[in-house]
C-alpha positions in Angstrom: 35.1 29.3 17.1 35.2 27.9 13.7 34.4 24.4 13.0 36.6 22.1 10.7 34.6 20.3 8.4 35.3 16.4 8.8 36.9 15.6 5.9 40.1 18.2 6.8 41.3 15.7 8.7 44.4 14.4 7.6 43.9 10.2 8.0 46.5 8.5 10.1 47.6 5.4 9.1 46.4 2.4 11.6 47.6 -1.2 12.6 44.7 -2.5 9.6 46.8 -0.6 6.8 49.7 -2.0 8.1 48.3 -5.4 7.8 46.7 -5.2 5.0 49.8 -3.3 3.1 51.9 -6.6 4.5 49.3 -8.9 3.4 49.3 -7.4 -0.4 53.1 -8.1 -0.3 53.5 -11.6 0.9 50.8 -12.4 -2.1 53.0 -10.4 -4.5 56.0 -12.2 -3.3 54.6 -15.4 -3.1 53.2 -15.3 -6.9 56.9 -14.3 -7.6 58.1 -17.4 -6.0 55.7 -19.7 -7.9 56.1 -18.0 -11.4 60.0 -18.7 -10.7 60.1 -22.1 -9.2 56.8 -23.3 -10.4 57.2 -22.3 -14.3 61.0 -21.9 -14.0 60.6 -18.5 -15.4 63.8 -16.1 -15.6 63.5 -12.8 -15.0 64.8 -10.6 -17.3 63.5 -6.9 -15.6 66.8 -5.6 -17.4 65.5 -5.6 -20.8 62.9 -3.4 -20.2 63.8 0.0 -19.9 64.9 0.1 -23.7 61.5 -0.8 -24.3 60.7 2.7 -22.5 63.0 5.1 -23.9 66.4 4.5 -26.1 68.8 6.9 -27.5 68.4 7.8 -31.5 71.7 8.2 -32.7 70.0 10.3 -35.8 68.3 12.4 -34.0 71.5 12.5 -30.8 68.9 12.2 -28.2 66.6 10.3 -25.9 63.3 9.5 -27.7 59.9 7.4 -26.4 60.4 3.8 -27.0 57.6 1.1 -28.2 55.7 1.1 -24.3 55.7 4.8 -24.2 54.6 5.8 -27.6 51.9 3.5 -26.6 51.7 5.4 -23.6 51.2 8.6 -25.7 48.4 6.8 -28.0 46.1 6.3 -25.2 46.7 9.3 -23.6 46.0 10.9 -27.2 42.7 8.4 -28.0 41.5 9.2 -24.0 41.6 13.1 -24.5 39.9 13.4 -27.9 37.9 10.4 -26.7 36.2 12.3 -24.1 36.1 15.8 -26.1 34.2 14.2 -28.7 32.2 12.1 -25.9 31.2 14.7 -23.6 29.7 17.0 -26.8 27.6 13.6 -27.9 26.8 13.3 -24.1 26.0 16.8 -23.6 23.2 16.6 -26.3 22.2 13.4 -25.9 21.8 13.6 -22.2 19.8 17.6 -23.5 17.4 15.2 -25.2 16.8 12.6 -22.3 15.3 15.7 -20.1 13.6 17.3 -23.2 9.7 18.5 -23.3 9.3 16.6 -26.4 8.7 12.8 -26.3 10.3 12.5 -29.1 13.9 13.8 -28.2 13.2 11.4 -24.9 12.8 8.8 -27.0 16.0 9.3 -28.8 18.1 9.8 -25.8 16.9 7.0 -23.7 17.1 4.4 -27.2 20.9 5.7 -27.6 21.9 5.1 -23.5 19.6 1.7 -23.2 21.5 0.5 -26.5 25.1 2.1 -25.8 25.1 1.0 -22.1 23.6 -2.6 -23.0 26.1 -3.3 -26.0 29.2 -5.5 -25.5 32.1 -2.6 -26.4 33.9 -5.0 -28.3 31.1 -5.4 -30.9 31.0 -1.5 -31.2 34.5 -1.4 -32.2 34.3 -4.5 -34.6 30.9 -2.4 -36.4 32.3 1.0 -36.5 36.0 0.1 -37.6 34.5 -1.7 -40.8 31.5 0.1 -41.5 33.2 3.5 -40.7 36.5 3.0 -41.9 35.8 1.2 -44.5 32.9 2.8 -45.9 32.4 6.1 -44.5 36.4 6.9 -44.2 36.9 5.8 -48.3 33.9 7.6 -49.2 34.8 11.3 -47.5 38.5 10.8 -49.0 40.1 11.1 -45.6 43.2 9.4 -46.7 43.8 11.0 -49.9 43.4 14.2 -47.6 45.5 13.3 -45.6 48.4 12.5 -48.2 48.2 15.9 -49.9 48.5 17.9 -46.9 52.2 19.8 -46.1 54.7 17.6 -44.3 54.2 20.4 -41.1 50.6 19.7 -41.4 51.8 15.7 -41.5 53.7 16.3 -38.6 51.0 17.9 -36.5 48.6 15.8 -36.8 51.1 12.5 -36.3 51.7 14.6 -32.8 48.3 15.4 -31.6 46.5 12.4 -33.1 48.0 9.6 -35.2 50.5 8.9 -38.1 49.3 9.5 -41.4 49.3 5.7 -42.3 47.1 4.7 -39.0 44.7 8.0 -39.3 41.6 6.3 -40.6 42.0 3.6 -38.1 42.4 5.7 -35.1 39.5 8.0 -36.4 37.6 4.7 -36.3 38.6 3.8 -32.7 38.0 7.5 -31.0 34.5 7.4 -32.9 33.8 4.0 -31.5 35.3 4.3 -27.9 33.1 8.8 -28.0 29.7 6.8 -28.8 30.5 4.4 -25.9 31.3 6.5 -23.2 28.9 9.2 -24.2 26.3 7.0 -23.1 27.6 7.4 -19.5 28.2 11.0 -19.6 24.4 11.7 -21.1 23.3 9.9 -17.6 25.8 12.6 -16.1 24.4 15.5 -18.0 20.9 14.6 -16.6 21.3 13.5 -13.3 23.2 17.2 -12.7 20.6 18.9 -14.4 17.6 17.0 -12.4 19.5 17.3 -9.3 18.8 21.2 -9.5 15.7 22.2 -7.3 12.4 22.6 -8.5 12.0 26.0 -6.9 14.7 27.0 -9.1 13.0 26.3 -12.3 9.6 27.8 -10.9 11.3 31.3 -9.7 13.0 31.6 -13.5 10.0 30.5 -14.8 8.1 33.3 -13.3 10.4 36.1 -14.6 9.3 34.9 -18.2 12.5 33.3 -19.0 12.1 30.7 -21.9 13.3 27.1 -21.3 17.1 27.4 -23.1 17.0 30.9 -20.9 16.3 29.2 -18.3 19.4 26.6 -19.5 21.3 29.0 -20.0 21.2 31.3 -17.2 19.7 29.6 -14.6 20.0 25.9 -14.4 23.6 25.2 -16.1 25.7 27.4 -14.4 24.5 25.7 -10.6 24.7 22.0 -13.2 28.1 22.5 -14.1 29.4 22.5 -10.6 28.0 19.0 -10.0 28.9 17.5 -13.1 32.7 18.4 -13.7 33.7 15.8 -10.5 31.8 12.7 -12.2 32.9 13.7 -15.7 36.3 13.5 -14.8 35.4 10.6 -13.0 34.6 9.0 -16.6 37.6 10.6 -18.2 39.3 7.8 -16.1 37.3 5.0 -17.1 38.0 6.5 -20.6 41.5 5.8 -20.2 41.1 2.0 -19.0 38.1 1.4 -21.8 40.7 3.0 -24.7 42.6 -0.5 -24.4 40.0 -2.8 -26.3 40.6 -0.7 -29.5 43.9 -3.0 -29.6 42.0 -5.8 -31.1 42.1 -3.5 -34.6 45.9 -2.4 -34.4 45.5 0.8 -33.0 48.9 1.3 -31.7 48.0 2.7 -27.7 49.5 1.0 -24.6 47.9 -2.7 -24.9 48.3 -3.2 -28.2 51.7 -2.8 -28.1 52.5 -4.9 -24.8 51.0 -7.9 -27.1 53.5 -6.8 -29.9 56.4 -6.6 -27.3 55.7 -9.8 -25.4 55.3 -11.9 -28.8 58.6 -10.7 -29.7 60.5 -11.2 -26.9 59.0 -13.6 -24.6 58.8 -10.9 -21.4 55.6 -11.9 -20.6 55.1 -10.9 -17.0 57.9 -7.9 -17.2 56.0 -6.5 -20.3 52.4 -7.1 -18.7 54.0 -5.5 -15.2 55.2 -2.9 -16.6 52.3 -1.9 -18.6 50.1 -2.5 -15.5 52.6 0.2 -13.5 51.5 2.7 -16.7 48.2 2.2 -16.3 48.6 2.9 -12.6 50.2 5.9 -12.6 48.5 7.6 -15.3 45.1 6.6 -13.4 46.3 7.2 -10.4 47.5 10.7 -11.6 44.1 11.7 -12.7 42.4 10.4 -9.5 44.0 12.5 -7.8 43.8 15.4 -10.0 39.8 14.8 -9.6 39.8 14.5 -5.7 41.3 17.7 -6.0 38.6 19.6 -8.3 35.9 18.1 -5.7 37.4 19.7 -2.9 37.5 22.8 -4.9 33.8 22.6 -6.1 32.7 22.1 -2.3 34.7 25.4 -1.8 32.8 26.8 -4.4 29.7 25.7 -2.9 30.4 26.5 0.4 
């Protein structure tokens, strides 16, 4: 008779979810009760949802509103983020398990100082010294500007307006060399996680070392490293919010346009703490399922 591995189990839930679920809401609704009584705050939930999405009478049809075209920014900066991210990783990470002391110098120098730098300062350095500098000097803008309004449009949908290009080149640069830091540990531990035997036996059929990569090593890698790097696409997401502090328009940055405007301070920040939620709550469950899948694979 076959045996059900453990994890099949559907959990049940038990009096100690129960309590603790309970728990969570008497704190919610007590911290409801004090922000009304104790800071006489009104509540005005009702003005939210045209923060969300509103009808454009040009265009005769629902369109994204302020929180959701912030929504779509950080969704946007997250993606390209962790393209860019995962290709720095990948070769950085290439370098930290490299014959050459060199190249192991240069990858663990790059993960020491990434990993040991306040995030904030990274965005502060590359927005004016890239931006500024590197942006003016390549021509990006005037590029930009003499391109077809299709090409205009395009890029407004799969990165940023024209106006805000440079800026949110600037921010995915900054927020790639942060997180590749974490994915190069990702890239190595999968790598040095593969058994010794297996290096030795394509060793012995004369294979050189990127054979070896290539044919060998990677494929049984990649299997271990796609749950944790989708892991980090997450933590992608929630680290995309502290390009706000240079106007790049994602999620946060436009709660603290919204709330200055209109005084919602709790509704905005509530709301925007719901978006977070169910975009990272989305993607956690998207990566439990590709680790069940994996172990399927490996099975």
């Amino acid at each position: 008779m076959r045996r059900q591995p453990l994890n099949s189990k559907k959990r049940k839930i038990n009096t100690l979810d129960i309590a603790l679920a309970s728990f969570v809401l008497l704190v919610t609704a007590y911290i409801a009760y004090r922000v009304t009584v104790g800071l006489h705050y009104k509540w005005e939930w009702g003005a939210i949802p045209q923060y969300l999405i509103r009808y454009d009478v040009d265009r005769k049809g629902w369109v994204p509103s302020l929180l959701m075209q912030g929504l779509f920014t950080t969704i946007r900066l997250s993606i390209w983020g962790t393209i860019l991210a995962t290709i720095i990783g990948t070769l950085i990470g290439f370098c930290r398990i490299s014959q050459k002391l060199f190249n192991r110098l240069i990858g663990r120098t790059y993960v020491e100082l990434m990993r040991n730098i306040p995030p904030l300062i990274l965005v502060f350095v590359f927005y004016f010294f890239f931006s500024d500098q590197i942006m003016t000097f390549l021509g990006v803008d005037q590029f930009i500007d003499s391109r077809s309004e299709t090409t205009r449009k395009l890029l407004s949908f799969f990165f940023a307006q024209p106006s805000r290009f440079s800026a949110f080149l600037s921010a995915l640069v900054t927020l790639a060399i942060f997180e590749a830091a974490y994915i190069a540990e990702i890239v190595r531990a999968g790598i040095e996680s593969i058994e010794k035997g297996q290096w030795e036996a394509s060793h012995a059929l004369g294979l050189s070392w990127w054979q070896q990569m290539r044919y060998i090593i990677l494929p049984q890698a990649t299997q271990r490293i796609l749950p944790p790097l989708a892991g980090q696409f997450i933590s992608t997401v929630k680290d995309s919010a502290i390009v706000s502090v240079i106007s790049i328009q994602e999620l946060t940055f436009q709660g603290m346009e919204l709330m200055s405007a209109t005084y919602l301070t709790f509704e905005v920040w509530i709301t925007i703490t719901g978006l977070y939620l169910v975009l990272t709550l989305t993607l956690s469950l998207a990566v439990g399922r590709l680790e069940v899948f994996m172990r399927k694979r490996q099975a």
